[in-house]
N, C-alpha and C positions, 0 to 999 in steps of 0.2 A: 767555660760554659757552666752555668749554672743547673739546678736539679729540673726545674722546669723546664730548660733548653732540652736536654737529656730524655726527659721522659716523651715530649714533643717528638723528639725525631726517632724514638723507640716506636710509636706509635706510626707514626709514617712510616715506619719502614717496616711495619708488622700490618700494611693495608692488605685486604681482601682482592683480589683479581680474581671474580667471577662473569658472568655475563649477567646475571641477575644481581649482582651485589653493586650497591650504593652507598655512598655518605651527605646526610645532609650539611649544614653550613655550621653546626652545631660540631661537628666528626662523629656523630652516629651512626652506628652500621643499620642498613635497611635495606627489606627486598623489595624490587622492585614489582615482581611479578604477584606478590602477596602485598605489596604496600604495608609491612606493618616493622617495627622495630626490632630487631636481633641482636641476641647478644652473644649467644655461641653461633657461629655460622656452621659449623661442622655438624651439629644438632638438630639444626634448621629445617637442612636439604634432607634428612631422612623424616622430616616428619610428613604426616598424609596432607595437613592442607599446603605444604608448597608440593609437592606429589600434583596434585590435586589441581595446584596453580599450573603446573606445568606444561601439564596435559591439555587445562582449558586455552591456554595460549599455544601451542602447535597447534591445536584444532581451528581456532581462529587463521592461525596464518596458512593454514592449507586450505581454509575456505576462502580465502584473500587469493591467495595463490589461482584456485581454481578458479575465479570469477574471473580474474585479470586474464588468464589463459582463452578464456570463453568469448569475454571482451576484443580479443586480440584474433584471433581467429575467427570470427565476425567480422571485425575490419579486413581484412586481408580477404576473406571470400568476398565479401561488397566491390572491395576495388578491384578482383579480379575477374568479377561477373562484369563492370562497367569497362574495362580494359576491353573483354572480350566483345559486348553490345557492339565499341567503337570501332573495333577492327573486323565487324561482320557486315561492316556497310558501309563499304569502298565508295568512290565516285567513279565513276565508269564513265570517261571524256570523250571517247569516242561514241556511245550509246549519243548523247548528249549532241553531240555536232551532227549526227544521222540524220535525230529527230527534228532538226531546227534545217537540214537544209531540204531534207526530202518534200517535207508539207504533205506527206499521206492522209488521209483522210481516217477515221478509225473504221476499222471493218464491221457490215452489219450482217446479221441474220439474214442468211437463204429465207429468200422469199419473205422478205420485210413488204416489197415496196407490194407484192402480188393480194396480200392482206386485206385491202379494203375494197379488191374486187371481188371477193368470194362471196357468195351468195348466204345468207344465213344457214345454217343448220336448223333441221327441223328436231334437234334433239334440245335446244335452247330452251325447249314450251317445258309444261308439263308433262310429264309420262303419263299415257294414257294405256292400261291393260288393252290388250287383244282380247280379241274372245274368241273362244277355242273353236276348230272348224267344227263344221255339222257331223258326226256319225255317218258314212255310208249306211244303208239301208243292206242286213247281212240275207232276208229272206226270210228270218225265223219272225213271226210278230211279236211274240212274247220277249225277245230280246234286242228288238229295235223299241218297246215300250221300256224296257229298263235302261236301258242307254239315254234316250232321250229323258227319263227324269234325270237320271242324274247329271246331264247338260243343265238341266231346271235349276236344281241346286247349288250346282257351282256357281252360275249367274246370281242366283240368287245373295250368295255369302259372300262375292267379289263387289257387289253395291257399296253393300254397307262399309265393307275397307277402305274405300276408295273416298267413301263420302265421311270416316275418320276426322280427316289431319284440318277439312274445311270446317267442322262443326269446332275440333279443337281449338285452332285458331280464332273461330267467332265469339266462341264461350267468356263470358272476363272473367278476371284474374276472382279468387275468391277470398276473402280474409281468415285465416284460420279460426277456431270457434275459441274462447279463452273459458274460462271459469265464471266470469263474470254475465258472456252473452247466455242467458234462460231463457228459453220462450213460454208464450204463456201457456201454463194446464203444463208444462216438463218438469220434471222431477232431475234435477241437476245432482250428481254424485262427484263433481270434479275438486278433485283439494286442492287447495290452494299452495303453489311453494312454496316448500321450506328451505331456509339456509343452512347448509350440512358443511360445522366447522372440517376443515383437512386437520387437523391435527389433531392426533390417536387424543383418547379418554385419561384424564389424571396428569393430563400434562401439560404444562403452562409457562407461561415466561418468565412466572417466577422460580420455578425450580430450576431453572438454569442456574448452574454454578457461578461467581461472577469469578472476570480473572483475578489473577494474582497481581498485586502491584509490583512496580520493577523495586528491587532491593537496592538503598541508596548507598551512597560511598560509607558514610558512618555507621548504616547499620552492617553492609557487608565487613568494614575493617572491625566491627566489634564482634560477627559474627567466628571472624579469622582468631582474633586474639582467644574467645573463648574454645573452639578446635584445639587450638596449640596446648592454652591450658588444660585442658584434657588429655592431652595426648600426656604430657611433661606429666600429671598426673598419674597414668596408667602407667608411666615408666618407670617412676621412684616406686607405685605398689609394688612392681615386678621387680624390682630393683630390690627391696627391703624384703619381701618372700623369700629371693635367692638368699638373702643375707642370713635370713630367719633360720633358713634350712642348713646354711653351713655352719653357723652356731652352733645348732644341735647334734650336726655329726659332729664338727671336733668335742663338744661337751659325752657323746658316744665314749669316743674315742679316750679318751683322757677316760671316765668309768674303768674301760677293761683294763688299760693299761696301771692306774691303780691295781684293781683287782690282781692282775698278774703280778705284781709286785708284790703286794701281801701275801700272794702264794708260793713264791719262791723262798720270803723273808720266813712263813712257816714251813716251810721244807726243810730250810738250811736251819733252823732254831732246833727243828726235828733228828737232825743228823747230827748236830754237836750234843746234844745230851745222848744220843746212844754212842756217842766215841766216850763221851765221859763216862757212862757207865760201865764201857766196856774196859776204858784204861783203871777203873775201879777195882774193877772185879780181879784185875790182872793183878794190882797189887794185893789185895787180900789172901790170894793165893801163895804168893811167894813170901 
């Protein structure tokens, strides 16, 4: 097998098994749920817009889910509301053979047939008021004179009620008076209407917001690639900070440790010139 064979079946055998992960026909790796190209997959799934893809797709399939549930239980109450219709309204065969051999007649109202003997009611006419009896005469005169007007009076305001509903009826209909009808020598004060817009002051059909267009495939896959780049961006900042920062402690660190070292080197420089002086001093003596 040659190097191209080798690296081929490296590669097949190094595939992705994800449920979002795909290869085009090219062997590119790509999400499916992001639709955009990948080239670390491990990198991919922590960044915010497949996060972000992920989320929008269970939401989608839980609102699938639920509609189909709703769907489904809607049919199933229908067919068992018409189950039920069909089994509340048996054929009753013996009802049936009753009525076909008996030949009864259908029963009528007591006293149908007695109906057009009856003589009219005298309550059918107009209602005619009574008029009140006369006062017995009590012996006082002065109180059979007040008694009797006020017989006067009541007759009198029982006329006119009565003779109401015939003048109402007689009267025609009258046309309402408009703005327009003046007569002559009137002085007319009627305004004229006016059309009184419904919709509040400063507000218009143009200040409505207009909607949003839907976002097309090429703007949302470029809208995805630039997220990613950003993110990849914000990570090598963070990335190169950390780095920045440990720099400068080992460079810390390497300082003191010099430093300690030259303070030792003058300690120990310090302690062999007083051994030497002291082993000086010894021989001048002796």
């Amino acid at each position: 097998m040659d190097a191209k064979s080798l690296l081929r079946a490296k590669k097949a055998a190094a595939r992705i098994e994800h449920p979002y992960a795909s290869y085009s026909a090219a062997g590119v790796l790509r999400c499916s749920v992001c639709a955009v190209s990948v080239k670390q997959w491990d990198a991919h799934l922590l960044t915010k817009q497949h996060r972000q893809s992920v989320a929008r797709e269970k939401e989608q399939a839980a609102k699938l889910d639920k509609a189909k549930r709703k769907a489904e239980a809607a049919a199933d109450t229908a067919s068992a509301a018409k189950r039920s219709k069909t089994s509340a309204a048996p054929v009753d065969s013996d009802d049936d053979d009753g009525s076909d051999d008996g030949g009864a007649a259908p029963a009528l109202p007591a006293g149908f047939f007695d109906a057009g003997s009856r003589p009219e009611s005298a309550d059918a006419g107009p209602s005619v008021p009574t008029p009140p009896p006369a006062p017995q005469p009590t012996g006082d005169a002065e109180l059979d004179d007040f008694l009797a007007s006020l017989d006067d009076g009541d007759g009198d305001n029982a006329a006119p009620a009565s003779a109401a509903p015939a003048a109402t009826a007689a009267a025609p209909t009258r046309r309402r008076q408009t703005y327009k009808d003046v007569g002559d020598g009137v002085a007319s004060y009627s305004a004229a209407p006016q059309l009184v817009s419904a919709a509040p002051a400063g507000e218009s059909a143009a200040d409505e917001e207009p909607e949003a267009e839907p976002e097309t495939e090429a703007e949302k896959r470029a809208r995805l690639e630039r997220e990613e780049r950003e993110e990849i961006m914000a990570r090598l900042d963070a990335e190169e900070r950390a780095q920045e920062d440990a720099d400068s402690r080992v460079s810390a660190l390497k300082k003191r440790m010099e430093a300690l070292k030259k303070r030792r080197e003058a300690k120990a420089g310090a302690g062999g010139a007083k051994a030497k002086a002291t082993t000086k001093g010894t021989t001048e003596d002796k």
